[in-house]
N, C-alpha and C positions, 0 to 999 in steps of 0.2 A: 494682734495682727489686724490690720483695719480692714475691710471689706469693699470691694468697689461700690461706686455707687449704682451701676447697675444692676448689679445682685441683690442692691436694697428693695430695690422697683418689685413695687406689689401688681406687677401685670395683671393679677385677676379683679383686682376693682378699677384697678383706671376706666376699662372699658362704660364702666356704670357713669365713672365722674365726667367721662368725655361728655356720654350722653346726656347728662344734666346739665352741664355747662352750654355745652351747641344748641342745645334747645332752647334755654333760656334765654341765652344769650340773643341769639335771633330773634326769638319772641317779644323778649324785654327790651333788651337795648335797642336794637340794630331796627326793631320795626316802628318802634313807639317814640322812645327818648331822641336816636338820631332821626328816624323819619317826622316828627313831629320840631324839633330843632330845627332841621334842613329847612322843613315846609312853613318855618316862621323865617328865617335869613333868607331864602329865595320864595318870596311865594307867587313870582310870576312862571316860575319854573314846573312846566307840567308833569316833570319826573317827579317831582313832593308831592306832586299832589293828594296823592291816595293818600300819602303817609302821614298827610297835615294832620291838624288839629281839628278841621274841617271835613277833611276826607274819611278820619275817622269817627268822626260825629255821623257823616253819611252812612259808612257800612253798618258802626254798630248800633245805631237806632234804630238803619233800617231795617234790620232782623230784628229786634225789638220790636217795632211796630207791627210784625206781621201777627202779633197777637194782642188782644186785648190787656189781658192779665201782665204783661213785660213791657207794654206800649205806657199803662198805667203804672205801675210799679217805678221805671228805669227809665224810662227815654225824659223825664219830666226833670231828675237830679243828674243827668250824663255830664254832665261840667264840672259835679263832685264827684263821681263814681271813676268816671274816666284817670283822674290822677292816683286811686286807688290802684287802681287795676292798673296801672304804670309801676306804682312801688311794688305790688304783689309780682308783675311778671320779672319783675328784675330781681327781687330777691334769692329766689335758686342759683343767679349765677353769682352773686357777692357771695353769697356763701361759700361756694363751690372756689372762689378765688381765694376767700380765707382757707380752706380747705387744701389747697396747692401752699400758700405760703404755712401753714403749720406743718406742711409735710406728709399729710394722710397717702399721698402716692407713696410712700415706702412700707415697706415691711414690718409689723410690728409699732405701726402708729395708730393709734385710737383715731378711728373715723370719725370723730363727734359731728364737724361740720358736714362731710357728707352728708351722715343719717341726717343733718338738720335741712340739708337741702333735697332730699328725698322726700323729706316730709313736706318741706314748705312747698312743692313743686306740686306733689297731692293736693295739698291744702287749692291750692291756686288753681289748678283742675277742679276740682270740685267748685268751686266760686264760681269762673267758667262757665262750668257744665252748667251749674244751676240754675243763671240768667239764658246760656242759650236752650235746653232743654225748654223752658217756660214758654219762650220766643217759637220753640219749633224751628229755629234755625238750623241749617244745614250742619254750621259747625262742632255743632253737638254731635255729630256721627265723629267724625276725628276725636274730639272729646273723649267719648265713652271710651276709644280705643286709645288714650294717652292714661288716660287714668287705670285700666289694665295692664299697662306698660308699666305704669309709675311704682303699682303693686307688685309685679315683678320684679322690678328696679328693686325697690323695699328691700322681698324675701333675698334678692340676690345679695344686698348690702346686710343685711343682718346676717346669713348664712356665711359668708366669707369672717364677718369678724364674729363669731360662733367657733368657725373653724381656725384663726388665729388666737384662740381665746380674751378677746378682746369684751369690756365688760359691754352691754348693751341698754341704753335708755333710752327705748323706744317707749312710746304713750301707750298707754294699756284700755 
């Protein structure tokens, strides 16, 4: 007897993959890749501006600058760090998109890419925190409170496939 596919639907992690995906996805794509696109095809348009290539040379140096130790470190390579920090904030939502077409929103699917974008999204927090933290930047307060999140995120995705018995390869 075949089963609908509603009844597949593992409503107890979507809620997790939403959150990783909207974040990401905002953070990575939507602020960086398109605002940074936009802000090269229109750059007389003051709506890009922030979001240029420029604008964001402005914010995040100039939290960078406000210390010695991240003014010296970071603001000197931001032209190579900057497209780093492009790939790192977009990678949680490609994942999380692999993650949708393998099907981990059903019942009884190995969350692989999840946990892999649980992790990468950590990872990319902590990278983050760690230039603003130096900097003394504001940002770093959101920060410390995403990367407590992400911990949660974590326990919550390995507890769900714990309780589906689902194998876990998480970093030890």
């Amino acid at each position: 007897m075949k089963t609908s596919i509603i009844k597949r639907i593992n409503f107890e992690i979507i809620p997790a993959q939403i959150f990783l995906f909207a974040f990401w996805l905002k953070n990575g794509f939507i602020d960086k890749v398109f605002g940074v696109a936009l802000g090269a095809l229109y750059p007389n348009n003051a709506a890009y501006r922030g979001d240029s290539w420029a604008g964001w040379e402005s914010y995040i140096t100039g939290n960078w600058n406000k210390s010695e130790v991240a003014h010296t470190l970071f603001s000197p390579v931001y032209n190579y760090l900057f497209p780093v920090i492009i790939i790192l904030q977009c990678l949680p939502a490609i994942l999380m998109i692999v993650a949708f077409l393998k099907g981990e929103f059903l019942t009884g699917v190995n969350t692989v890419f999840t946990k892999r974008a649980a992790i990468a999204s950590l990872f990319v927090t902590s990278v983050l925190l760690f230039s603003q933290t130096i900097a003394g930047a504001p940002d770093g307060q959101y920060l410390w409170q995403l990367l407590g999140l992400g911990m949660i995120v974590m326990m919550y995705i390995y507890y769900q496939a714990t309780k589906n018995n689902q194998l876990i390869n998480l970093p030890h």
